[in-house]
N, C-alpha and C positions, 0 to 999 in steps of 0.2 A: 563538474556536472556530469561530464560522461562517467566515471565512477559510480555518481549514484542513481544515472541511469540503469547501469548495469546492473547494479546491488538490486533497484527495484523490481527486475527482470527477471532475476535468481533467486528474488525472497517469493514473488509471485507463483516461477514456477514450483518450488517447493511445499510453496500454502495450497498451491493447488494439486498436489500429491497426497498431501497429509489430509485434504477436505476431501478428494478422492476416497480414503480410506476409511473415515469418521465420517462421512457426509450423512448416510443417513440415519444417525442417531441426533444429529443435531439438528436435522432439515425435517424432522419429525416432529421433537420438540415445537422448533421456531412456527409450523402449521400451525398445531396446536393452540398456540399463542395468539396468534392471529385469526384463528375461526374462532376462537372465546371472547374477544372484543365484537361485541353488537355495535359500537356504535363507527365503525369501518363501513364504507361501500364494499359489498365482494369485487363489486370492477377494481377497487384500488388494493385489494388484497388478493386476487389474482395476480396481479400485477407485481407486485411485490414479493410474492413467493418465485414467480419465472423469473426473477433478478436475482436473487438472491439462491437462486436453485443452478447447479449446471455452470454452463461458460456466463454467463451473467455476472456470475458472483466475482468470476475474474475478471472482465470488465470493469467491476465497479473495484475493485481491490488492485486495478492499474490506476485506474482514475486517479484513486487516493495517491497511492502510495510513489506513482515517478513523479508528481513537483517537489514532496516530503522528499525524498530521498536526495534528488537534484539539489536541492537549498540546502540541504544537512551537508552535502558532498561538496559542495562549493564552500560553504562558511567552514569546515572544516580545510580544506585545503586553501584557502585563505590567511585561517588563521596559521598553519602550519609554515605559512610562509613566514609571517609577521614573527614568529619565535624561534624558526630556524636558519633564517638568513644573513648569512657572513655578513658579518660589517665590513665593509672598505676604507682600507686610512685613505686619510684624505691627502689628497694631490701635493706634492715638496713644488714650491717655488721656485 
């Protein structure tokens, strides 16, 4: 689990390097997107653009992604048990 605590940690801060970089052609866009929907409250489309804009975006992309990563890193190193562990002969009389 601490593996993909970590992994989630690392993939986060990298997603939030590369959105650093591209951020505002895509947070453009996704405006856009959501001022063309009439049938939206602005309250909940303000709302949603500061989540999705900024440290928000990585909050909610922690959210996600440390149980996903936690439960991938556990059933992984689970299974890697169940297929890599020594058999023991069994005990002589």
């Amino acid at each position: 689990m601490i593996a993909g605590l970590i992994g989630a940690v690392i993939t986060a801060v990298l997603a939030g390097l590369i959105i650093s970089w591209t951020g505002p052609l895509w947070q453009d866009r996704f405006r856009e997107t959501l001022e063309s929907n009439n049938q939206m409250p602005p309250e909940m489309r303000d709302w949603i653009i500061r989540l999705m804009t900024g440290k928000g975006l990585m909050v909610v992309y922690l959210a996600v992604n440390i149980p996903i990563y936690a439960i991938f890193g556990m059933l992984g190193s689970l299974l890697g048990v169940a297929i890599f562990k020594k058999k023991t002969p069994p005990p002589t009389a």
